[in-house]
C-alpha positions in Angstrom: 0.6 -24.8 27.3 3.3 -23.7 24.7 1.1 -26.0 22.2 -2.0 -24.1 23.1 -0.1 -20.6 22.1 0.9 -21.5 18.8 -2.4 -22.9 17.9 -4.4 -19.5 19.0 -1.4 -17.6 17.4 -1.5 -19.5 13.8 -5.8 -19.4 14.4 -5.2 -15.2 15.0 -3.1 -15.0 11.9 -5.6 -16.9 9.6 -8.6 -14.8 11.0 -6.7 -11.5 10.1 -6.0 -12.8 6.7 -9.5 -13.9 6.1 -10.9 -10.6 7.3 -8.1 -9.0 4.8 -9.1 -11.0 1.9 -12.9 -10.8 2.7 -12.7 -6.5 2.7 -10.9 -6.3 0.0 -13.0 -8.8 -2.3 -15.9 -6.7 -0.6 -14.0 -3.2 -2.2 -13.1 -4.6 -5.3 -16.1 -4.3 -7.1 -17.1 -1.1 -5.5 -14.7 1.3 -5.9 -16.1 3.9 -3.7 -15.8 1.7 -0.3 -12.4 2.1 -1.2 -11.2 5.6 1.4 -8.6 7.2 -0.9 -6.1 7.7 1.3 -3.1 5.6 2.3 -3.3 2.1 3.9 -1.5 2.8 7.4 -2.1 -1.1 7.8 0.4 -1.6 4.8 2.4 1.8 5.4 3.3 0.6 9.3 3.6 -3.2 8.1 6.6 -2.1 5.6 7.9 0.2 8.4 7.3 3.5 5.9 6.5 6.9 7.1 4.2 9.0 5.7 7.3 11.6 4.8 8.8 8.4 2.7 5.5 7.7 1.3 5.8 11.8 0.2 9.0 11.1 -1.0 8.8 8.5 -3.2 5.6 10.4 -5.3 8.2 12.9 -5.5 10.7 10.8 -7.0 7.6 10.1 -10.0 7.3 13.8 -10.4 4.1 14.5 -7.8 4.2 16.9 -5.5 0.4 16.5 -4.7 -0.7 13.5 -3.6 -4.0 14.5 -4.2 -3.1 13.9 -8.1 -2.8 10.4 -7.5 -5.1 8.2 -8.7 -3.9 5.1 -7.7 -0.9 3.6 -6.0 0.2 0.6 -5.4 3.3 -0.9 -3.7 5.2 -3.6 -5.6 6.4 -6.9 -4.3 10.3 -5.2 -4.8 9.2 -2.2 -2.4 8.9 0.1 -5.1 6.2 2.2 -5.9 3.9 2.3 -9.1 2.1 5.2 -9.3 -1.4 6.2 -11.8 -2.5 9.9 -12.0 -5.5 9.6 -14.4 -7.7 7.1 -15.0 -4.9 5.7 -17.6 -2.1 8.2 -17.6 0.9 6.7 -15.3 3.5 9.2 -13.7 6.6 9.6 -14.9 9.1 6.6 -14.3 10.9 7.2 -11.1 14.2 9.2 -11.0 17.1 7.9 -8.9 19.6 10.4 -7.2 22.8 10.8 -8.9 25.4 8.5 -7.7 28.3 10.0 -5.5 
C-alpha cells in the first residue's frame, strides 16, 4: 500500500512538471498567450503575498506595476525587474541598517 502512494505521488509530481514545461514551451514563442499578470502558481509556491510582490517593485523604484514589462524571480529570491522593452528599473535599494 505505502509502495503504491509513493508511486502515484512521484507519477502526480512528474505530470505537473510536464504540464509546466509543455505551457510554458507552448508561451514562449507567443508572447501574447502569456496573461500579464502575476503567476499566483509561483507567488503562493514562494509563500509571497501580493503586498510583498508590491513591495519589492517598490524597492526598484515602481509604484505601478502596470509599468512593468517584465519580471522575473531569481533563483536567490530576488527580484529582476524590466520596464521597457530594454530599459531595466533601477537596482534595488536596501533599507538603511539600524
Amino acid at each position: 500500500m505505502r509502495s503504491s502512494l509513493w508511486t502515484d505521488g512521484i507519477v502526480l509530481v512528474a505530470t505537473i512538471l510536464v504540464c509546466s514545461v509543455a505551457v510554458d514551451a507552448v508561451a514562449y514563442p507567443f508572447p501574447r498567450l502569456a496573461d500579464g499578470w502575476p503567476d499566483r502558481g509561483v507567488m503562493r509556491r514562494e509563500l509571497m503575498t501580493t503586498q510583498e510582490l508590491l513591495s519589492r517593485l517598490r524597492l526598484h523604484g515602481i509604484r505601478d506595476p502596470a509599468r512593468v514589462h517584465l519580471a522575473y524571480l531569481e533563483p536567490n529570491g530576488m527580484i529582476s525587474v524590466l520596464t521597457g522593452r530594454d530599459e531595466e528599473a533601477e537596482a534595488p535599494r536596501h533599507p538603511p541598517g539600524r
